[in-house]
C-alpha positions as CSV (number, residue, x, y, z in Angstrom):
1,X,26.2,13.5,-3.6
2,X,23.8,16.0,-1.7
3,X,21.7,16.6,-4.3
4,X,21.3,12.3,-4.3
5,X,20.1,12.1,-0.7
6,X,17.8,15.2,-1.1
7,X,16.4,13.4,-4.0
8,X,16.1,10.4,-1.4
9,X,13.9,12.7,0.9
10,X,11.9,13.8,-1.6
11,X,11.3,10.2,-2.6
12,X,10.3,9.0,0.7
13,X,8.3,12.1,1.5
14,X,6.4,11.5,-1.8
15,X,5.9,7.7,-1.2
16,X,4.6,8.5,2.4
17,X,1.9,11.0,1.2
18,X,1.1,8.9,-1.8
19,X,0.2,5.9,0.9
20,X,-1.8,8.2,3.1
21,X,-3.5,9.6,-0.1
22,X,-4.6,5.4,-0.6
23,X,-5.8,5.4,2.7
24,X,-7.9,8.4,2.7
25,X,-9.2,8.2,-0.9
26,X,-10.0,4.3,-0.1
27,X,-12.0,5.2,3.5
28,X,-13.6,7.7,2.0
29,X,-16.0,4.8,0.3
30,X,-16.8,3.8,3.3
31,X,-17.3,6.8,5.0
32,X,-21.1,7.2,5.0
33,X,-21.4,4.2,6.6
34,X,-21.6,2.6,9.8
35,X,-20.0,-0.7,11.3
36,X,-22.7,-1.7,14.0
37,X,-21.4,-5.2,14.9
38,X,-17.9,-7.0,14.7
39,X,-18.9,-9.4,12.2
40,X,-19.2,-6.2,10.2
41,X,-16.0,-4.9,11.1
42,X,-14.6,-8.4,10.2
43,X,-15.9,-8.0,7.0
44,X,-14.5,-4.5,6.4
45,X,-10.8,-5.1,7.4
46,X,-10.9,-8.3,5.3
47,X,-11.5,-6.5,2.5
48,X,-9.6,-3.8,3.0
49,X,-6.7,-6.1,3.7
50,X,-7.2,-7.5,0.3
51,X,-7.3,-4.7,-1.8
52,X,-3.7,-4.0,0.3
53,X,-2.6,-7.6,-1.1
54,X,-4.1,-7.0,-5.1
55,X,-2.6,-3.5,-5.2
56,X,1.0,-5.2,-3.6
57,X,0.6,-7.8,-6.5
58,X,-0.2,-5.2,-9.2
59,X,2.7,-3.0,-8.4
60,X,4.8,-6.0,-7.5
61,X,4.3,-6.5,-11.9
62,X,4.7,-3.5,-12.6
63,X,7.8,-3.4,-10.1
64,X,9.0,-6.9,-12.5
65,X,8.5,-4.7,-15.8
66,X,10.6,-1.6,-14.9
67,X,13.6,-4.3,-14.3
68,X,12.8,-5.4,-17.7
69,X,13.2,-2.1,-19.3
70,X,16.0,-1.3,-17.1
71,X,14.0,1.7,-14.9
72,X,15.7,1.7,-12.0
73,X,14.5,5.1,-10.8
74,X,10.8,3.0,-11.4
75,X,11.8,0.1,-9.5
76,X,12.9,2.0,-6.9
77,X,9.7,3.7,-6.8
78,X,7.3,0.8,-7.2
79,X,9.6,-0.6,-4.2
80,X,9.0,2.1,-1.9
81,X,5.0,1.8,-2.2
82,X,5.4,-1.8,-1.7
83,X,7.0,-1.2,1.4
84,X,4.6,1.6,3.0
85,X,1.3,-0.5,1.6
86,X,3.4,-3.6,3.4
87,X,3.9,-1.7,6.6
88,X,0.4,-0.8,6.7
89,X,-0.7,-4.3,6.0
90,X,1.5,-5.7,9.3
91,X,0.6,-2.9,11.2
92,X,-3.2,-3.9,10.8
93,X,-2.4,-7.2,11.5
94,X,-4.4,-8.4,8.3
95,X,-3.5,-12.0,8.7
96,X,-6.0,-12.7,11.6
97,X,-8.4,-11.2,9.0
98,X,-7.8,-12.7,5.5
99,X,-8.4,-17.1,6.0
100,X,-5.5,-18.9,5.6
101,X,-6.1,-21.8,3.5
């Protein structure tokens, strides 16, 4: 039982520093350059928010084929990104920045 929830912490500790790592390793493309006007900035957070959206899709299938395969521990996982990249995403507001059709 203990070793279950410290197996939990390390799980949710990993998933948190794995989402940072996204965030760093994704700004760092952008890091030479400079947003000079909001249409700019617009453009930048759109696309970011985007990428959030394809890489909640991609590990939304890849969430779909560990439940296949019976990989809970995976699912699990794959659930726990989903929820920090999702966080992020609501945090950012993104849906003022991605049109609505």
């Amino acid at each position: 039982m203990v070793t279950y929830y410290i197996k939990m912490i390390f799980c949710n500790r990993k998933s948190i520093i794995v989402t940072f790592l996204f965030i760093f390793l994704f700004s760092l493309s952008k890091a030479n350059s400079e947003i000079t006007s909001q249409e700019e900035a617009s453009s930048f957070l759109s696309e970011y928010c985007i990428t959030m959206v394809d890489e909640i899709e991609k590990s939304y299938k890849k969430q779909l084929e560990a439940i296949e395969k019976n990989r809970i521990t995976q699912f699990h996982k794959t659930g726990k990104w989903i929820y920090g990249i999702s966080e992020l995403y609501s945090n950012l507001d993104c849906t003022s920045h991605i049109g609505t059709d």
